[in-house]
TORLUMRO-321746 format. One line per field, with one value per residue: residue number from 1; x, y, z of N, C-alpha, C in turn; residue in three letters. Coordinates in nm, 4 decimals, always signed. Layout:
# residues N
n: (NUM,...);
nx: (X,...);
ny: (Y,...);
nz: (Z,...);
cax: (X,...);
cay: (Y,...);
caz: (Z,...);
cx: (X,...);
cy: (Y,...);
cz: (Z,...);
res: (ALA,...);
This chain:
# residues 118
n: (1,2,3,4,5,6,7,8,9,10,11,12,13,14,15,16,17,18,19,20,21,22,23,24,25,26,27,28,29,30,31,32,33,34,35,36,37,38,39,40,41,42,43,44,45,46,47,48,49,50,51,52,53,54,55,56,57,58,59,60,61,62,63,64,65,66,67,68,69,70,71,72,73,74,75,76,77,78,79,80,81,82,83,84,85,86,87,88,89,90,91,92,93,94,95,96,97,98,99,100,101,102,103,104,105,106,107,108,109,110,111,112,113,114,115,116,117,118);
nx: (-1.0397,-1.0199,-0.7576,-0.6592,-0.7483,-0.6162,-0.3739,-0.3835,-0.4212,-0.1743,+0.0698,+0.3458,+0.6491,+0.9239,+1.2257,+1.0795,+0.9460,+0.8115,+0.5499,+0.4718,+0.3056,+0.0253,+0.1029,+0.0889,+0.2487,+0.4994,+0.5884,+0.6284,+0.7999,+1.0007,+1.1074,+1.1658,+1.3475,+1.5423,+1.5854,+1.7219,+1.9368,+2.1099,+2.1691,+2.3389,+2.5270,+2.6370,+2.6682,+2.8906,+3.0893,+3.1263,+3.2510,+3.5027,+3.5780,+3.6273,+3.5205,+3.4445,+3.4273,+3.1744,+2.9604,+2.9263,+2.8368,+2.5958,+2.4184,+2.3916,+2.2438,+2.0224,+1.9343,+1.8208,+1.6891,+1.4447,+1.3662,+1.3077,+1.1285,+0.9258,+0.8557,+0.7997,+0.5724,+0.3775,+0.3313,+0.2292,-0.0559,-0.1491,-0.2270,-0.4401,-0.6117,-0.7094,-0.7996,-1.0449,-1.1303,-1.2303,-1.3971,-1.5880,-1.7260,-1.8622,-1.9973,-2.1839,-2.2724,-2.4183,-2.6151,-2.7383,-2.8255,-2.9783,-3.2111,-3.3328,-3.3088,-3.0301,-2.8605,-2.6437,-2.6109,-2.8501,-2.9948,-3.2793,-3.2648,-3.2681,-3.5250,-3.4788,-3.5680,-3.7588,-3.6685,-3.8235,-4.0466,-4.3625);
ny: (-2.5446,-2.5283,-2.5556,-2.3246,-2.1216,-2.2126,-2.1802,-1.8669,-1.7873,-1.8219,-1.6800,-1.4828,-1.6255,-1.5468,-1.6624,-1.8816,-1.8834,-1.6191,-1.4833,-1.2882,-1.1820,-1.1893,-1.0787,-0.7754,-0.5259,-0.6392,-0.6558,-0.3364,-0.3178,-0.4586,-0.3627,-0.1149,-0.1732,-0.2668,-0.0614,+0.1196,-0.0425,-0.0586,+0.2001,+0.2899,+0.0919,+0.1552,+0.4584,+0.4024,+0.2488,+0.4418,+0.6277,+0.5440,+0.3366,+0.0383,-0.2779,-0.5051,-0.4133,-0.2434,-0.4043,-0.4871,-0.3240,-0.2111,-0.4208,-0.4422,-0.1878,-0.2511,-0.4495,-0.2769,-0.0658,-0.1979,-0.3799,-0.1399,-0.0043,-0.2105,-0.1949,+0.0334,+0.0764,-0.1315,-0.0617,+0.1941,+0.0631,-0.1038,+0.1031,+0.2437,+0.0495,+0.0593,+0.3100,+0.2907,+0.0465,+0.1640,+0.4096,+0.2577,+0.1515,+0.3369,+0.4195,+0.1732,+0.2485,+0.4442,+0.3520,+0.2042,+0.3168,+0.5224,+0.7679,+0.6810,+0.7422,+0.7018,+0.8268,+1.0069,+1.1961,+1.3522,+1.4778,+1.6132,+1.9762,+2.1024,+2.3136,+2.6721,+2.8519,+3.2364,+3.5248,+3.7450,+3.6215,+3.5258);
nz: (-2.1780,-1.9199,-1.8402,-1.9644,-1.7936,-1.5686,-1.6080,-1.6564,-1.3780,-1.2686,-1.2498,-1.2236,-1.1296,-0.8748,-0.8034,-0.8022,-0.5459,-0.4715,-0.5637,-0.8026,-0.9692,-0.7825,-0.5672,-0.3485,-0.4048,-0.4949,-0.7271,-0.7736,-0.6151,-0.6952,-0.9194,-0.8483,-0.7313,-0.8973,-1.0541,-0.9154,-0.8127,-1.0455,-1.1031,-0.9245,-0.8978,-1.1519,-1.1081,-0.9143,-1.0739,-1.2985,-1.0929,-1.0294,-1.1559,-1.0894,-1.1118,-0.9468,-0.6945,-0.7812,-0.8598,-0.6072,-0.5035,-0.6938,-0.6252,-0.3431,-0.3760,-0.5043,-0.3088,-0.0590,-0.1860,-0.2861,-0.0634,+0.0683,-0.0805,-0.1037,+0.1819,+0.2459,+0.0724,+0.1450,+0.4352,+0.4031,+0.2592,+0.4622,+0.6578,+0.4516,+0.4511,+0.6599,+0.7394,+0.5519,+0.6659,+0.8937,+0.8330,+0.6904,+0.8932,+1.0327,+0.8520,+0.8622,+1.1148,+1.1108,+0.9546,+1.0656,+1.2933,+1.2460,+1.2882,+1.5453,+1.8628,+1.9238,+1.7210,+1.6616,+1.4671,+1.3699,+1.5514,+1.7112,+1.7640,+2.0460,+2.1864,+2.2340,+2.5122,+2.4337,+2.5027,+2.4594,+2.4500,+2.6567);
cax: (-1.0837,-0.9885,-0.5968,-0.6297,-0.8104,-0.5313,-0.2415,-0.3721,-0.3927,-0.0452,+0.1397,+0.5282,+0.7401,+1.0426,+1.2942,+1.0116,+0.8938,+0.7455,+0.4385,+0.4632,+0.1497,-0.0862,+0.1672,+0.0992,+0.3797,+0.6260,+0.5717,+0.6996,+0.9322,+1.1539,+1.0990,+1.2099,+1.5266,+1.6377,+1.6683,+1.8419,+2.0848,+2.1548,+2.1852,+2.4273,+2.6234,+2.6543,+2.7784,+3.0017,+3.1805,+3.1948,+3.3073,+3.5806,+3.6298,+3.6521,+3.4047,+3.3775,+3.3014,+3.0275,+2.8762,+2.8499,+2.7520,+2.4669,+2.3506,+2.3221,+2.1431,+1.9178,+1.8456,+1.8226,+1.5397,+1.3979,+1.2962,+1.2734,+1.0186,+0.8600,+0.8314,+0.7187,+0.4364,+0.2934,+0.2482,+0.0882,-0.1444,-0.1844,-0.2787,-0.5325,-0.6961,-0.7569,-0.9059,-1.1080,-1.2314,-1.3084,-1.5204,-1.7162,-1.7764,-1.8751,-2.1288,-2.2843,-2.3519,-2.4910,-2.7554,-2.8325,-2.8851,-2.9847,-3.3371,-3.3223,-3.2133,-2.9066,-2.8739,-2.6067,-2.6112,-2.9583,-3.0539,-3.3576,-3.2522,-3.4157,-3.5892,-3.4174,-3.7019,-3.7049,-3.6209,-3.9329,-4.1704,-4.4022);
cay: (-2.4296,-2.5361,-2.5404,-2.1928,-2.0710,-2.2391,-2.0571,-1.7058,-1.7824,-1.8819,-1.5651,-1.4744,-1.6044,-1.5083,-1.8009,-2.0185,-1.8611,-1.4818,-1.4492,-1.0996,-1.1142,-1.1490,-1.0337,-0.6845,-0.4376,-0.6847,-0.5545,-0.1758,-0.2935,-0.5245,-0.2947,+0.0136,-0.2227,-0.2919,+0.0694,+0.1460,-0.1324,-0.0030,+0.3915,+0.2887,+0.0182,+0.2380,+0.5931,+0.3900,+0.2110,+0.5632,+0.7166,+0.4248,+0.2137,-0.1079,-0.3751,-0.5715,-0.3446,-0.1739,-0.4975,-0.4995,-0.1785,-0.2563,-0.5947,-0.3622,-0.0968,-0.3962,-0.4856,-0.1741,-0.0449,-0.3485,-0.3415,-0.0163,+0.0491,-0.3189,-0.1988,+0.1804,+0.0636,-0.2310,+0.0336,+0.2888,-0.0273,-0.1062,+0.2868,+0.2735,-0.0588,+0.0640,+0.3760,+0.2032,-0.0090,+0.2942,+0.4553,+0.1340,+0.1151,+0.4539,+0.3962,+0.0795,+0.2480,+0.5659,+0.2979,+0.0946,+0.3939,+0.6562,+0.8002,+0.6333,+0.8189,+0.7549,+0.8659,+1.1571,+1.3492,+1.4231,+1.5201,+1.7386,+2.0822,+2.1809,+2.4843,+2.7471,+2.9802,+3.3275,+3.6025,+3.8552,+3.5586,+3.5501);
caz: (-2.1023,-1.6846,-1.8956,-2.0184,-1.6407,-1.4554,-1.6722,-1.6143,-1.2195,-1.2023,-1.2259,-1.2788,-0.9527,-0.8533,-0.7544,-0.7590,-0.4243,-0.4639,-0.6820,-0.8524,-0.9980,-0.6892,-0.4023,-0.3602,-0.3689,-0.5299,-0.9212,-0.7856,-0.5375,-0.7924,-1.0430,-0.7839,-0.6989,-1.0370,-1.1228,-0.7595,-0.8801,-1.1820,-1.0882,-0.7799,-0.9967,-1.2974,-1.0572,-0.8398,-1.1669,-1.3592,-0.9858,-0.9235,-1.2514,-1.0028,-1.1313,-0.8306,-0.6356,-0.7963,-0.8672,-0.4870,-0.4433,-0.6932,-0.5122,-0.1843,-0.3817,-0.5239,-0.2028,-0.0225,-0.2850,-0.2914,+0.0730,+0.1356,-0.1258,-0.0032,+0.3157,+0.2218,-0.0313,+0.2395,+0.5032,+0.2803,+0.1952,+0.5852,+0.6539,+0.3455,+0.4530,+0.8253,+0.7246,+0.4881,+0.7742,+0.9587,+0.7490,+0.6317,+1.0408,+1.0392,+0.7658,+0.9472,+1.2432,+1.0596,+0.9044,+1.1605,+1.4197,+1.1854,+1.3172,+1.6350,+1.9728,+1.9323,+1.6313,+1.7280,+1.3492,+1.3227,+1.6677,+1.6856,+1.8238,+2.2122,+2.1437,+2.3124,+2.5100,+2.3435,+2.5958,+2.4462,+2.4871,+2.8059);
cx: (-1.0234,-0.8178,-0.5686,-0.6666,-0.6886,-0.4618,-0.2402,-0.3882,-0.2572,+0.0506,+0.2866,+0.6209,+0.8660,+1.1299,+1.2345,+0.9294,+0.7745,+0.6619,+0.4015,+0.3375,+0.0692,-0.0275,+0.2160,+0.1813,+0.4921,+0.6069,+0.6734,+0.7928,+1.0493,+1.1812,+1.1957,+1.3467,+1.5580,+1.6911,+1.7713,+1.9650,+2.1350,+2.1936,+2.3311,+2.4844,+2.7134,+2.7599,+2.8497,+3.1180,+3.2287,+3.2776,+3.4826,+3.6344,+3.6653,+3.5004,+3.3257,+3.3162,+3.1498,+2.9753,+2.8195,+2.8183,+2.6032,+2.3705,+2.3463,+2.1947,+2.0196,+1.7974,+1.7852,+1.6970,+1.4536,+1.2838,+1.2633,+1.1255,+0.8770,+0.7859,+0.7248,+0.5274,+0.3435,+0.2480,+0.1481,-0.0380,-0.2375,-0.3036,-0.4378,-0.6889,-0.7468,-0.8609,-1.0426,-1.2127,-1.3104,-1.4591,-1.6328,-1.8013,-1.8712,-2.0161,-2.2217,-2.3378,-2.4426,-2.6172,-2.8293,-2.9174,-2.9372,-3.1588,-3.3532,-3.2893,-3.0889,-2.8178,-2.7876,-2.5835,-2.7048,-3.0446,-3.1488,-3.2827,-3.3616,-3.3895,-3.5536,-3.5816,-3.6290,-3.7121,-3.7481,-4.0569,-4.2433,-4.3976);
cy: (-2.4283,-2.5151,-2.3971,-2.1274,-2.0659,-2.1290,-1.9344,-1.7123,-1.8003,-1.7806,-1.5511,-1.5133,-1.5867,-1.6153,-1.8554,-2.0203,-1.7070,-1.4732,-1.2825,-1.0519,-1.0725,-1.1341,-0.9309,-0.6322,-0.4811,-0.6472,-0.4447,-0.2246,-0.3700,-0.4562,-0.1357,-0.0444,-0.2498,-0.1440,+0.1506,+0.0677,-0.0540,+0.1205,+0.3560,+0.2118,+0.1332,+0.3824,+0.5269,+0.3404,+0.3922,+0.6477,+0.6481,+0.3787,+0.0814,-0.1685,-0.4691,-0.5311,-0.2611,-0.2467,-0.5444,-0.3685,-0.1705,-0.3644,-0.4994,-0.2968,-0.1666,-0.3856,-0.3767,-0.1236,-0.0975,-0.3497,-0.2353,+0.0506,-0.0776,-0.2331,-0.0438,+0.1664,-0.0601,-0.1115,+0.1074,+0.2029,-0.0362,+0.0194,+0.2903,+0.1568,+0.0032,+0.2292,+0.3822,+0.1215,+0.0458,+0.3639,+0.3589,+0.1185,+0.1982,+0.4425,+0.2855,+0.1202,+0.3808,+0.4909,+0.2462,+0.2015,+0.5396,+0.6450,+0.7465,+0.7483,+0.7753,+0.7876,+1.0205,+1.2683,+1.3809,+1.4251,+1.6068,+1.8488,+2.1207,+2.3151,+2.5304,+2.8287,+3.1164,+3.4496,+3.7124,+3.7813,+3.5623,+3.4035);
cz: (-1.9622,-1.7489,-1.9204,-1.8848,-1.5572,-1.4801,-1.6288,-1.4620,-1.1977,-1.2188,-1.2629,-1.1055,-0.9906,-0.7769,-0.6794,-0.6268,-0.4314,-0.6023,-0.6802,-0.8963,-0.8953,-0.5697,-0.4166,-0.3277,-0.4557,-0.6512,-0.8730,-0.7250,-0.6629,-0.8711,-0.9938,-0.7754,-0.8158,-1.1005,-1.0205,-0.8014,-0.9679,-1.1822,-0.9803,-0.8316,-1.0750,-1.2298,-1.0129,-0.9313,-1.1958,-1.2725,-1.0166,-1.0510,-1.1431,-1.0639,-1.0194,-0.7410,-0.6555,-0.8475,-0.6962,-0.4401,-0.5389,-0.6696,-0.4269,-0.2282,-0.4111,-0.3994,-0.0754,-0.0702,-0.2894,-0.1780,+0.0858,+0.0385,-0.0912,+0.0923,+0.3298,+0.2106,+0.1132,+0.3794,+0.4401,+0.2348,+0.3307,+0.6295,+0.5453,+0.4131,+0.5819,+0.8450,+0.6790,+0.5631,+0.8712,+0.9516,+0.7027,+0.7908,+1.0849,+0.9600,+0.8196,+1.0384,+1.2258,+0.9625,+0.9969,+1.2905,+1.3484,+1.2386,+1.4255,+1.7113,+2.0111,+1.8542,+1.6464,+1.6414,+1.3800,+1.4327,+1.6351,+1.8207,+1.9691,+2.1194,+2.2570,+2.3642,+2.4696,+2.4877,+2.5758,+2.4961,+2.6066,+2.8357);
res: (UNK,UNK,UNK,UNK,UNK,UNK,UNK,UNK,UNK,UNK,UNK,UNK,UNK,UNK,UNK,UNK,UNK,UNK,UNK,UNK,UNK,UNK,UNK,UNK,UNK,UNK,UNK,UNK,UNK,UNK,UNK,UNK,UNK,UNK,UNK,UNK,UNK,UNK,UNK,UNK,UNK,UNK,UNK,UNK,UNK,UNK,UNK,UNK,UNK,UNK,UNK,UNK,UNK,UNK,UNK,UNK,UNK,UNK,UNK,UNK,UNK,UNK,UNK,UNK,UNK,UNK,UNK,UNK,UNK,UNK,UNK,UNK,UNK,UNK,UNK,UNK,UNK,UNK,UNK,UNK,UNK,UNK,UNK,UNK,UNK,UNK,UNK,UNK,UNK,UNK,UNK,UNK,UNK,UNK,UNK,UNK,UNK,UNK,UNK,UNK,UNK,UNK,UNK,UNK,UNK,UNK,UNK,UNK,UNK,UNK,UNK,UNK,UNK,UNK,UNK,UNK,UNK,UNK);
């Protein structure tokens, strides 16, 4: 059983360093750079017929994609988490001060005086 537990914690790495399973973003981004490679390889051969070079023109695009969707998807994560924290902040202080005076949703209304009244 602790043999079969470990296994599924241990994930898919990437030269032995980058764990794809539980290091968010890296799944789409390798997955976004392998088809950037391959699209930017593939036109610059059919453009060119040169092999070498469009084996380095898809290693750039690789890496290019790679990062750039990295770097995209981890903001967009950043952004999500901080609103996230916002709103949870937002909700603590709408429990803890709710009905209280300072309590600034559910103010009671001053009564306006009425202009016919005496």
């Amino acid at each position: 059983m602790a043999g079969e537990e470990e296994s599924d914690k241990k994930g898919f790495k990437v030269l032995g360093i980058l764990d794809v399973q539980n290091t968010p973003c890296a799944r789409e981004a390798l997955l976004h750079g392998s088809g950037g490679s391959l699209a930017a390889g593939l036109l610059h051969f059919l453009a060119t017929s040169r092999v070498k070079r469009s084996f380095d023109i898809g290693f750039a695009g690789f890496m290019l994609t790679t990062l750039g969707s990295w770097f995209y998807c981890r903001i967009t994560n950043a952004k999500l988490r901080m609103q996230q924290r916002l709103i949870q902040d937002g909700i603590k202080n709408k429990v803890m001060y709710e009905g209280t005076s300072l309590d600034t949703v559910s103010k009671p209304k001053e009564q306006e005086p009425c202009p016919s009244c005496p």
